[in-house]
C-alpha positions as CSV (number, residue, x, y, z in Angstrom):
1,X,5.9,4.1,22.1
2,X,7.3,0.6,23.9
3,X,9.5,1.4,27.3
4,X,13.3,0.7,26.5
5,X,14.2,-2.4,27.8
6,X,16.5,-3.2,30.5
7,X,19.7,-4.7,29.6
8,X,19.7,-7.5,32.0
9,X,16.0,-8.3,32.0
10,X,14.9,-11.2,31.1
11,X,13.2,-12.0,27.8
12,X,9.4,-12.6,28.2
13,X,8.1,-12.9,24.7
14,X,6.5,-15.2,23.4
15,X,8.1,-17.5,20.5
16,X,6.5,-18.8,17.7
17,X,5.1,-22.2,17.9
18,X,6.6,-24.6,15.5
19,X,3.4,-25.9,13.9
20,X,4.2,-28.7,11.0
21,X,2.8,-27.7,7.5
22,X,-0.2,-29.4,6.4
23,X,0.1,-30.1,2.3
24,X,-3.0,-30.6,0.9
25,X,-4.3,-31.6,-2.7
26,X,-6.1,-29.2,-5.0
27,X,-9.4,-31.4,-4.1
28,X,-8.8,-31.0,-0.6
29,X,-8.8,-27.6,-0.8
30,X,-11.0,-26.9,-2.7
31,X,-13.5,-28.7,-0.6
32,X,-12.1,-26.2,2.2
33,X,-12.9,-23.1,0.5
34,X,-16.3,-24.1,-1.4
35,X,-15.0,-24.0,-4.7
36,X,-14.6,-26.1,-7.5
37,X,-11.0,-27.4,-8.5
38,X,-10.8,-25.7,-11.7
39,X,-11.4,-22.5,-10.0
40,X,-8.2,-23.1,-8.4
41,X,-6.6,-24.3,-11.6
42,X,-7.5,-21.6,-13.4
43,X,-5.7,-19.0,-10.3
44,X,-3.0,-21.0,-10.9
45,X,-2.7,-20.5,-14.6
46,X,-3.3,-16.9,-13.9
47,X,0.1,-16.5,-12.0
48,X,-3.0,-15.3,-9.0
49,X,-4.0,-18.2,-6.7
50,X,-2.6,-19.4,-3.5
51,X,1.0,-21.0,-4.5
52,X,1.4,-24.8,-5.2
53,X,3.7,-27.4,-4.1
54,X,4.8,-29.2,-7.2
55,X,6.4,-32.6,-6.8
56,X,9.3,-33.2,-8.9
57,X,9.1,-35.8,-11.5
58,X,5.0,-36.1,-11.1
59,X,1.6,-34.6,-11.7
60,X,0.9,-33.7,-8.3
61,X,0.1,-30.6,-7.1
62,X,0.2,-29.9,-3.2
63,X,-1.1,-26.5,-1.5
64,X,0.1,-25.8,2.2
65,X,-3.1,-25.6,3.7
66,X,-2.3,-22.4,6.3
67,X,-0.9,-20.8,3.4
68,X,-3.8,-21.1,0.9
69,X,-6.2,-20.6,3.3
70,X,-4.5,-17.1,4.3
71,X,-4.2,-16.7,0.6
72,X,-8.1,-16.8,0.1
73,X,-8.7,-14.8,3.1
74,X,-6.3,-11.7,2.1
75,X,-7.8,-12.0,-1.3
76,X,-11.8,-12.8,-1.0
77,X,-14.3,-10.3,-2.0
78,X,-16.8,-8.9,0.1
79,X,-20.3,-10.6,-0.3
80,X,-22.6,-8.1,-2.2
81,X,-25.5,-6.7,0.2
């Protein structure tokens, strides 16, 4: 359990750092995560896959590349031995 803090001390933690999102296209990603594109499409027509970015008015489809890449990590399945 943390020690109560002292009302008067000063705070020591550390902030986030404000880190600008990286959007990336489905290729892109893809690349990133050794997979083909319509892998991702088909995550995406699931409801599944990491979640895209879509540009109003257009076809394109941007991923945020942190959050994608945190995506495949929470969700990857452990190699077979």
């Amino acid at each position: 359990m943390p020690r109560p803090r002292r009302p008067n001390a000063k705070d020591r933690s550390r902030k986030p750092v404000d880190v600008p999102t990286v959007l990336v296209r489905r290729t892109t990603l893809a690349r990133a995560v050794d997979c083909t594109e319509g892998f991702i499409r088909m995550l995406n027509d699931r409801g599944t896959g990491p979640t895209p970015i879509r540009i109003e008015g257009s076809r394109l489809v941007l991923y945020d590349f942190a959050e994608a890449i945190s995506w495949f990590k929470r969700n990857a399945s452990t190699p077979a031995a």
